[in-house]
C-alpha positions as CSV (number, residue, x, y, z in Angstrom):
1,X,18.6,-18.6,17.8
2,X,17.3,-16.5,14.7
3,X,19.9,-15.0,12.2
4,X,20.5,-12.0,10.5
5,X,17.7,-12.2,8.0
6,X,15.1,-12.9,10.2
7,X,15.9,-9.1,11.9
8,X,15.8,-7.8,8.4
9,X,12.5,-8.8,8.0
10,X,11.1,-7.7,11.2
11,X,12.4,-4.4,10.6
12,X,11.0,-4.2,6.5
13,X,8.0,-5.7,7.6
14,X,8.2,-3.0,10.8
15,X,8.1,-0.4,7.6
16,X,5.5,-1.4,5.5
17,X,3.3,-1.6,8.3
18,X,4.0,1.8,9.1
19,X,3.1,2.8,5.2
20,X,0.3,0.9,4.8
21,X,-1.3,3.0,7.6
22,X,0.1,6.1,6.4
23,X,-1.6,5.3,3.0
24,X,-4.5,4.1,4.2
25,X,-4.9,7.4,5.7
26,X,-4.2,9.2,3.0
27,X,-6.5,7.3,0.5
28,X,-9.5,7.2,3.1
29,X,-8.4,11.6,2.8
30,X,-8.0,11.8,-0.8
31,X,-11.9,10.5,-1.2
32,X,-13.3,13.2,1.1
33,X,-11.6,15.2,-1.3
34,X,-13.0,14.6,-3.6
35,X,-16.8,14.2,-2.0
36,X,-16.0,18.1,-1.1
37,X,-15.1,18.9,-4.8
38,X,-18.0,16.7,-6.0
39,X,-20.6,18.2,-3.8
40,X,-19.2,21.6,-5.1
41,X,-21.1,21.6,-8.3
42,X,-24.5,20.1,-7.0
43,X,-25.9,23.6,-7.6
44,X,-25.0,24.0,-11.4
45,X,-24.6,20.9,-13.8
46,X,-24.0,23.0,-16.5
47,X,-21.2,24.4,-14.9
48,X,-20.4,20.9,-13.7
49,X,-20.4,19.7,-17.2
50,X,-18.2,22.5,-18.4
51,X,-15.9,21.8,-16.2
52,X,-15.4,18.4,-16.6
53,X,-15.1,18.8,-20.4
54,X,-12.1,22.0,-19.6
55,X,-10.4,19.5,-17.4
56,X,-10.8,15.8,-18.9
57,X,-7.3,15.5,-19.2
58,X,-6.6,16.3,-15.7
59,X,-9.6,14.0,-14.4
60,X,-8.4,10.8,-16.8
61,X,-4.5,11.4,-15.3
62,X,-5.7,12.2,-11.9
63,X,-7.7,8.7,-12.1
64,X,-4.8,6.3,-13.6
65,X,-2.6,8.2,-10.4
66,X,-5.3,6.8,-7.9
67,X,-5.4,3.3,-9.4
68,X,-1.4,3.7,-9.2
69,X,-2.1,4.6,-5.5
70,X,-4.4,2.0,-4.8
71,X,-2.0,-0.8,-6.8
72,X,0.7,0.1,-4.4
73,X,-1.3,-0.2,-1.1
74,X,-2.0,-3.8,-2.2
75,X,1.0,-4.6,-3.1
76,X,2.5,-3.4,0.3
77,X,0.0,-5.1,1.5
78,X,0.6,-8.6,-0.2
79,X,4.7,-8.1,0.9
80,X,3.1,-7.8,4.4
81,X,1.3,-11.0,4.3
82,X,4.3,-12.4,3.2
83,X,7.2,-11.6,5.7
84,X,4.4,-12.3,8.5
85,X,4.3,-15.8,6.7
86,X,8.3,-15.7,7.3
87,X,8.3,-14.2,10.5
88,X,6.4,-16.7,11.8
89,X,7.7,-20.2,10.2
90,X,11.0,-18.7,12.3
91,X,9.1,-18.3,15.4
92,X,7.0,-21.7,14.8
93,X,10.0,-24.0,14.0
94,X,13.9,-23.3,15.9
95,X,15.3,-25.6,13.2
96,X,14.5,-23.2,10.3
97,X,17.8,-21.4,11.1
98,X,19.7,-24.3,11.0
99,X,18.3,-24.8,7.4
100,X,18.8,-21.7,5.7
101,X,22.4,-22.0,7.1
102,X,22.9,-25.3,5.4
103,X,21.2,-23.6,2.1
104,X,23.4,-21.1,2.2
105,X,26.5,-22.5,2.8
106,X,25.7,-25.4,-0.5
């Protein structure tokens, strides 16, 4: 018999699974991006350079954003590996329930 928190972490490990893909997505997107931006300028590196000068403020935050991205994937990521961890010293041992019980009620 599993309790109450072993439902809550099916169902918050349910939703960072569902992120994680959603965000995997996006960041495997976000890279053709920005091949189709790169590949833009191959004609001109002047106007390449020019560019990039205009814009360096936008580039640098636009950069520390995508390590923010990619922080947060791996962090879901992490949680995941976790609750599964959880998840399944529930479904390995039956007496697990019995011991959070007697935690809880200490």
């Amino acid at each position: 018999m599993k309790d109450q928190f072993y439902y809550i972490l099916k169902q918050c490990l349910d939703s960072r699974q569902d992120w994680a893909k959603y965000q995997k997505d996006y960041l495997r997107f976000q890279s053709l991006k920005e091949k189709a931006n790169k590949r833009r300028f191959t004609g001109n590196r002047l106007i390449s350079v020019i560019y990039q000068l205009i814009n360096l403020p936008l580039i640098i935050t636009n950069f520390l954003i995508k390590v923010n991205r990619y922080s947060q994937y791996h962090k879901v990521l992490s949680e995941i590996e976790v609750m599964q961890e959880e998840i399944n010293k529930y479904e390995e041992n039956p007496k697990i329930n019995q011991q959070w019980r007697n935690n809880a009620k200490d």
